[in-house]
N, C-alpha and C positions, 0 to 999 in steps of 0.2 A: 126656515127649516121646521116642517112639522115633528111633533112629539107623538112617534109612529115609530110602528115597524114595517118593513118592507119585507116578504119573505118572497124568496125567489128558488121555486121545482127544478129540480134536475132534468133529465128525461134525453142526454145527447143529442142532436140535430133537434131535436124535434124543439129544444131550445131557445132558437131561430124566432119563434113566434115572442118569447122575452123580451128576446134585443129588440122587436118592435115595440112591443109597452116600454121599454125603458129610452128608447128614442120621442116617443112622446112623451113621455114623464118631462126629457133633457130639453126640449123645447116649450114645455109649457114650465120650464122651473124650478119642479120639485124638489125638495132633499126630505130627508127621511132620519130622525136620530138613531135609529138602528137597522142595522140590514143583515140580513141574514140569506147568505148563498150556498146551494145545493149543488155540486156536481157540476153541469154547464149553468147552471145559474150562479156560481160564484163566480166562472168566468164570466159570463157578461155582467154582473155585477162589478167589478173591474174597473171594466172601461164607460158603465154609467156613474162611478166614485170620481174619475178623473174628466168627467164630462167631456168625452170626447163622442161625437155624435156619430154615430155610422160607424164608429170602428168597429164594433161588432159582431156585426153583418158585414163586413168587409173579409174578415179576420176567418169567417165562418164559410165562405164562398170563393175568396180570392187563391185558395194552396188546396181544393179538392184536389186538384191533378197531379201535384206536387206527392210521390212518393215519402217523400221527408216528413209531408204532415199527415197523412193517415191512409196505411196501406198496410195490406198480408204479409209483404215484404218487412216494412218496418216491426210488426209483429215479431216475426219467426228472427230478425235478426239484432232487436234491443229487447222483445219481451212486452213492448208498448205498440198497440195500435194507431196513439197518437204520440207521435215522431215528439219526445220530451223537449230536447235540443232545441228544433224548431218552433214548440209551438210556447218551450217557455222558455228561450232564449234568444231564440234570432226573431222573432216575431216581434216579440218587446222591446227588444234592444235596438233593431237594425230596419226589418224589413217592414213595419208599423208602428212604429217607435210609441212607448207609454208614456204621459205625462205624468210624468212619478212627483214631478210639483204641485203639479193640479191635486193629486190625490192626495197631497202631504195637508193643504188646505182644508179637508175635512173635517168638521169639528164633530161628529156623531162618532158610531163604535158599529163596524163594519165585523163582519165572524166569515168565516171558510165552517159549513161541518162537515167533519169527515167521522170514518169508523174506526173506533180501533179494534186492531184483529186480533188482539189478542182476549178482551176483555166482551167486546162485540158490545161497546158502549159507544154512543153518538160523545164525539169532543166538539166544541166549537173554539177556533183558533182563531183567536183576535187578530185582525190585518192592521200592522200599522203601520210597516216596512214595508212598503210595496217590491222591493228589492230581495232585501227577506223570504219576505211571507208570502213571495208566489210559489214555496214549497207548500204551503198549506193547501192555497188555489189546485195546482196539482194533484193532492194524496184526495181535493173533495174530488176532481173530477176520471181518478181512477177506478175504472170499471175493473168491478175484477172478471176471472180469466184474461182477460186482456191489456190487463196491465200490470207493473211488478206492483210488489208493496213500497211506497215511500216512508221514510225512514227521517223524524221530525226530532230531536230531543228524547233520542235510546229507543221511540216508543214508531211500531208499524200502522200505518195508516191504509186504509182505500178508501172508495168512493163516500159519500157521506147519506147518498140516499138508501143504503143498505141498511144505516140506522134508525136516519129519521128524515124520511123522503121532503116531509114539510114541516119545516122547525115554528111552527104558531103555538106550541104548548110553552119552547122555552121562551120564545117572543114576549108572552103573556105574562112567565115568570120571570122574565126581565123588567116588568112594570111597565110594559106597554098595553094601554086598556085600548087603541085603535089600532090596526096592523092589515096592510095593505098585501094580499097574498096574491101569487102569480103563478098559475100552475099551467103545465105546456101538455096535461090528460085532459080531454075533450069533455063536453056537460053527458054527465052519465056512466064516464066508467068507473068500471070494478076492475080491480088485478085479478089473476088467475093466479094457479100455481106456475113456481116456477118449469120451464122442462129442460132445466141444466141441473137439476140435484146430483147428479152420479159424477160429473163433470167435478162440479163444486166439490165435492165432498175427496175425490180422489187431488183435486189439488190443491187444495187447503188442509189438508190431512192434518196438517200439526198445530193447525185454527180450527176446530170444530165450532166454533163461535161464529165463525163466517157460514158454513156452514145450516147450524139454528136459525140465523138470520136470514137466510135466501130462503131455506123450509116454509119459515113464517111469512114470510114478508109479503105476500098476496092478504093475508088477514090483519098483521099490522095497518096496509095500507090505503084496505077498506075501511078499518078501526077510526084513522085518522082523520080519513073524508067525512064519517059520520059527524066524530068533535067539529070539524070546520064547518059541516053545515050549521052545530049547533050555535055556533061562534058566530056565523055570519049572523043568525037569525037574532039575537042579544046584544050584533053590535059590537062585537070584538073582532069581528073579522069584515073585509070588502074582496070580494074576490072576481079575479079577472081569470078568465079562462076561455080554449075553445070552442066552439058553439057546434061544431060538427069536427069527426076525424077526419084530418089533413093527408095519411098515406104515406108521412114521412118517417121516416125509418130512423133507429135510433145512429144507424151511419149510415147518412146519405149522400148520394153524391149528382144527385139532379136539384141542378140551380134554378129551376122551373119553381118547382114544388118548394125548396125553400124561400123563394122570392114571395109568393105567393103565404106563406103561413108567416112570412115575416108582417110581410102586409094586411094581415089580420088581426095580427098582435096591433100592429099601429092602430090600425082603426076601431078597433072595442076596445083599447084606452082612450080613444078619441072620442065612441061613441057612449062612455059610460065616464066622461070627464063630466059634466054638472053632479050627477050622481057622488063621483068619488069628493067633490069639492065641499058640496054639502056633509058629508060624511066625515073630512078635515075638517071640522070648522073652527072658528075663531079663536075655542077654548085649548086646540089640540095646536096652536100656531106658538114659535117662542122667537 
């Protein structure tokens, strides 16, 4: 297990390109003493903790069609765009079963972030209950508008990249001085404004904190890119990302296009593994 962090971007389908780095991570070995997952990156986070290879991508493309796991319909008639039930119950329990053993086996410190909406503060929710703690997995990978608020210990939660899209600041103030960062936005972008503020703002009305945050969060999120490059360039950060935009929609539902960014994620982990090995080295090994 290296003495790292792992920080893994949100970014919905477009995610798909993670589960490929993190299927080569799982066949060349890796473990990571802290991990830190965004939104769809805590969920494939997950099932790279219980090393189970290809679930992922399985999980990601096998229920598009399935109304239960993400449709207009499930929207309008739970409040979730992704079918909660299904995607954190009958998927883990039943229909791709979790190795809640495997993951029990983890000796590092694993975090879900989410937001909270009252305070409009990034939390990071320690996983150690896989059982448990797929409430947390859940409240990082609720989008809002399109999802309710989950509800953790009194306190409301959403997505976690509304706060802090790429957690390498608290990675860092975790005492990790190497951290292996995975982001699923292509070499070169910049966020824009949001164009759902009136949205946001009429339905979060009684969270203006969510609100703040969506206003900001194209200049938070350039803010953050800048530190990472500063990061990468001193050695506190390695970073894997895409080399060109993919075209994949944050809900997609062409298995084409996600096969294909999954398969890129594989291959620049694949093609930036001497690099990344050199970069763990000897000292950073426990």
């Amino acid at each position: 297990m290296y003495q790292a962090g792992l920080v893994l971007e949100g970014g919905g389908m477009k995610g798909i390109y993670t589960a490929g780095v993190l299927d080569f991570f799982l066949d060349k070995g890796l473990e990571f003493s802290s991990c830190y997952g965004v939104s769809a990156g805590a969920c494939h986070l997950c099932s790279f903790l219980s090393k189970q290879r290809g679930r992922a991508w399985d999980i990601s493309v096998d229920y598009l069609d399935d109304p239960a796991y993400c449709s207009v319909s499930s929207l309008l008639k739970t409040g979730d765009l992704f079918g909660v039930k299904m995607c954190y119950d009958d998927i883990p329990n039943r229909l791709n079963p979790y190795d809640y053993d495997t993951f029990d086996t983890y000796q590092g410190r694993a975090f879900a972030v989410v937001t909270n909406i009252v305070t409009g503060q990034p939390e990071y929710l320690r996983l150690r209950d896989m059982h448990r703690d797929i409430e947390a997995v859940r409240a990082s990978a609720s989008l809002p508008l399109v999802s309710r608020n989950v509800k953790i210990g009194g306190k409301l939660y959403l997505d976690g990249g509304l706060s802090d899209s790429v957690p390498i600041l608290r990675s860092i103030l975790d005492g990790n001085r190497k951290n292996v960062v995975v982001l699923t936005k292509e070499v070169g972008y910049r966020r824009q404004p949001s164009k759902h503020l009136g949205l946001i703002r009429l339905r979060y009305a009684k969270y203006p904190k969510i609100y703040e945050l969506m206003k900001n969060r194209h200049i938070a999120y350039n803010q953050m890119l800048d530190y990472l490059d500063a990061q990468e360039k001193n050695g506190q950060a390695f970073v894997i990302r895409p080399q060109k935009k993919s075209g994949v929609g944050r809900v997609e539902k062409d298995k084409e296009k996600l096969r294909l960014l999954y398969e890129e994620g594989y291959q620049e982990a694949s093609e930036n593994y001497e690099r990344l090995m050199a970069y763990l080295d000897a000292s950073a090994w426990r």
